[in-house]
N, C-alpha and C positions, 0 to 999 in steps of 0.2 A: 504494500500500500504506500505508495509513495504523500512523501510532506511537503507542506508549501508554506515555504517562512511569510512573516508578514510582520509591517512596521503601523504602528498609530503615531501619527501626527499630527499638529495641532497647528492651521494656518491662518494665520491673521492675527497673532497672538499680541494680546495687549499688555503688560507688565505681569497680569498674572501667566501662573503657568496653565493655570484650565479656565482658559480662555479661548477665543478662536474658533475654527470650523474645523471638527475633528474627521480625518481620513486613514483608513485604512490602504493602504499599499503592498499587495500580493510581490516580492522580491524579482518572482521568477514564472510565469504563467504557462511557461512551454507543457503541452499537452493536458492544459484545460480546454474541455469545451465550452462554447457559448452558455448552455442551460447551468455548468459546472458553476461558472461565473455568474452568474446571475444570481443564482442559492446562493454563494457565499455573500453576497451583496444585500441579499434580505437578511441574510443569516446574523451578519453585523451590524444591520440596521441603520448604517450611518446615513446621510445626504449622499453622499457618495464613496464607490471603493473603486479602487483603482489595479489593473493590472498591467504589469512591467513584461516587455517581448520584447525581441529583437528586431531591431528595423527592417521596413519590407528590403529597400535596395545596403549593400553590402558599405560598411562602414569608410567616409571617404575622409581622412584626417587633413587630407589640401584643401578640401574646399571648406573652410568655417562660413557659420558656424556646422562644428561635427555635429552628427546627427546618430546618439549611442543606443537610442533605443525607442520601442516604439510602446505607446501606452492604451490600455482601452479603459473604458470607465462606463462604472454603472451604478444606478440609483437601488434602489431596492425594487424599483420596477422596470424600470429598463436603461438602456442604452442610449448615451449621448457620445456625441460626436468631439466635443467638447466641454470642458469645465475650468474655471481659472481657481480654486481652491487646489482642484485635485493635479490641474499641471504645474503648479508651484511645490504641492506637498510631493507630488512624486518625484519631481527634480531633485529637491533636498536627497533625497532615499538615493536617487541614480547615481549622483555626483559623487556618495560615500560608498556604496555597493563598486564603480567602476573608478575612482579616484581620477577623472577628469579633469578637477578641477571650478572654473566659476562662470564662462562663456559656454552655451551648446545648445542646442535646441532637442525639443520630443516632437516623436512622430505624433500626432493626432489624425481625428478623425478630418479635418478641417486642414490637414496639410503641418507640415514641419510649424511648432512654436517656436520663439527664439526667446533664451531666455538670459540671466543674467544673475549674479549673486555677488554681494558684499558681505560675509559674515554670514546670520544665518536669515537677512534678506533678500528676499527673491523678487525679481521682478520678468515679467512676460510682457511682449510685443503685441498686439493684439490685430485682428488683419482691419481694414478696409472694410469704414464699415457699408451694409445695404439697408435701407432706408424704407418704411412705407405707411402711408396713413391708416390711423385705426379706422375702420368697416363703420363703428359703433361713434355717434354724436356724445360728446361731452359730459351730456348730460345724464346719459345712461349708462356712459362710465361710470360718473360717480355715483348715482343712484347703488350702482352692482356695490361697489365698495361703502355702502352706508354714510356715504357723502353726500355734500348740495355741490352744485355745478362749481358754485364761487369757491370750492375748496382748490378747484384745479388752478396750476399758474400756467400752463400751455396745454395746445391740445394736443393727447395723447400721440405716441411713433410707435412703431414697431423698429424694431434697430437689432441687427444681426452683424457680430464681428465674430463671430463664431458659434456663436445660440442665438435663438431667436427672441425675443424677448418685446413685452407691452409694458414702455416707459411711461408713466406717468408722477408732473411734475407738479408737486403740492404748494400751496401759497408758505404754510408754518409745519411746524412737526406738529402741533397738537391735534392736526390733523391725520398723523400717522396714527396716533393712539387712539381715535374717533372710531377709525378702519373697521370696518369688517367684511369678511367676504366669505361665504360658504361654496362647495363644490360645484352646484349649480350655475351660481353669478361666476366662480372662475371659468367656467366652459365657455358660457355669453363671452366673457372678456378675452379668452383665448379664439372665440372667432369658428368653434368648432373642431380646432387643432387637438390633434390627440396627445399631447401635453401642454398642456395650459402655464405660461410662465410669468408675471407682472411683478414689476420691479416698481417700486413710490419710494419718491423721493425730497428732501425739503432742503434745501440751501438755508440755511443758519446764521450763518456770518459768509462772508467774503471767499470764504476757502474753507469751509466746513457742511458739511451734509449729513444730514441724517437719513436713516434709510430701512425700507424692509423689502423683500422677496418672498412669493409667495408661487407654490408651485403644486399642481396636481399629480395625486400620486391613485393607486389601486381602492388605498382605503378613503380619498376625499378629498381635503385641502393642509396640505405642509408651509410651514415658514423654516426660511435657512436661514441661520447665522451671520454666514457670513459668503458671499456670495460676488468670486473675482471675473464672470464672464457678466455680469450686471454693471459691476462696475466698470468695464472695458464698455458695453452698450452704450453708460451714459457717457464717455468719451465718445463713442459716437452719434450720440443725440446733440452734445456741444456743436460737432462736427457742422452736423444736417443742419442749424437751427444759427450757424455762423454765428458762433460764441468768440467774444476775443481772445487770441491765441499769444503765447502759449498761457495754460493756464496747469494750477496746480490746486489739486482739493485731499482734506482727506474725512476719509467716510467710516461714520459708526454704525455699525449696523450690529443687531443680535440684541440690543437693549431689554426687547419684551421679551424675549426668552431669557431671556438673565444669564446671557452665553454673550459679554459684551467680544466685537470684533473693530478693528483697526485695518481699513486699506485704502495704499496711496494711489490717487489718478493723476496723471501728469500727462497732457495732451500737448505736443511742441508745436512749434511755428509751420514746420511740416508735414501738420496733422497727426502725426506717430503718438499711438494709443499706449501708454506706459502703467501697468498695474502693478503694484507692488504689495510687500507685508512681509512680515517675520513670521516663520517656520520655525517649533522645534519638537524632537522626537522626544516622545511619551512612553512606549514600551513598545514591545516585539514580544512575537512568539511564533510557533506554528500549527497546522493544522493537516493532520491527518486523514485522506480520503481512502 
């Protein structure tokens, strides 16, 4: 019966140590299958786990950034293409497993990330974003979310730089805590998409944001922690909406779950979507099939 080591980590981590958005990271995936992967996924129950393979094309050390390994990730209900918790938390793990070093990118579903590290901060690249108006008027946005229309400060985007996601930008945060949204109203607000994703968000000060993510899963409606392909979106909701550049924010999110989270967005003069946070590893062990 062969073992499959695995690491928890803790990303977005704010002074405390259990803090952040916790991931699971499989070492070494070779010869799971898909359904294998998915069990352990429910079986951990995180927001997301994460499995480590080898890259589809053969390791090319000339052309940087190297590209060491190829990653897949999955929710407790399925499979994304993309996650910015989990390509940062797996990085940490790949760069100690294969001693790289601090520049390289992971394969994703979404094509090579490029990533970056200072210590035990990480930061990822995020692509170019695509852009689209919500289906749904303003008003039955907010409505879905137990809001009045005046709670919104723009009208809703849909904005993909690797996930797809429904921005929505709130006047204050007291607004965030007003929120409510049951299974239902998230399906409305995803548009019929068979996972439903909305990201609310509140500008605070000048360079601070508050934030929450809300996401459908098998049993209803989840909130994440902490959530780095959200925050790569609303670098490209800046983008869409010609915010002045470059700009730098950083975002709390995870407050209502009492899971507080810390991540930095830094969008440059040419456009380059920069997410960042601190990483650190929690425990290991392995498991037996």
């Amino acid at each position: 019966m062969p073992d499959y080591r695995y690491r928890i980590v803790n990303v977005f981590t704010t002074e405390e140590k259990l803090s952040g958005n916790p991931l699971c990271v499989f070492e070494d995936a070779r010869g799971m299958s898909d359904a294998t992967m998915q069990a352990l996924a429910q079986q951990f129950n995180l927001s997301e786990t994460t499995f480590v393979l080898p890259p589809s094309r053969a390791r090319d050390d000339s052309a940087p950034p190297i590209v060491p390994a190829r990653i897949r990730t999955f929710t407790p209900a399925f499979e994304m293409s993309f996650a910015g918790h989990p390509t940062l938390g797996s990085a940490h793990v790949v760069r100690e497993l294969l001693n790289i070093g601090n520049d390289f990118a992971l394969e994703t579903g979404v094509g090579p990330i490029a990533l970056h590290a200072s210590g035990d901060t990480w930061r990822l690249q995020a692509n170019a974003p695509i852009t689209r108006k919500s289906a749904l008027p303003s008003g039955e946005v907010a409505q879905l979310l137990g809001l009045a229309a005046s709670d919104l400060a723009a009208a809703p985007l849909w904005v993909n730089t690797g996930n797809d996601q429904l921005l929505i930008a709130l006047r204050a945060s007291e607004s965030l805590a007003r929120c409510r949204i049951d299974a239902a109203g998230l399906t409305r607000l995803g548009e019929g998409g068979a996972a439903a994703k909305v990201y609310l968000w509140s500008l605070e000060e000048p360079s601070t944001v508050r934030a929450r993510f809300f996401f459908s899963t098998h049993s209803g409606v989840m909130e994440d922690p902490g959530t780095g392909s959200a925050c790569a979106n609303l670098g490209g909701f800046l983008v869409a909406t010609n915010a002045p550049l470059p700009i730098q924010l950083t975002i709390d999110q995870g407050e209502f779950l009492r899971r507080p989270n810390r991540l930095r967005l830094e969008v440059d003069a040419n456009k380059r979507i920069l997410v960042s946070g601190r990483v650190i590893l929690l425990g290991q062990g392995s498991i037996t099939l």
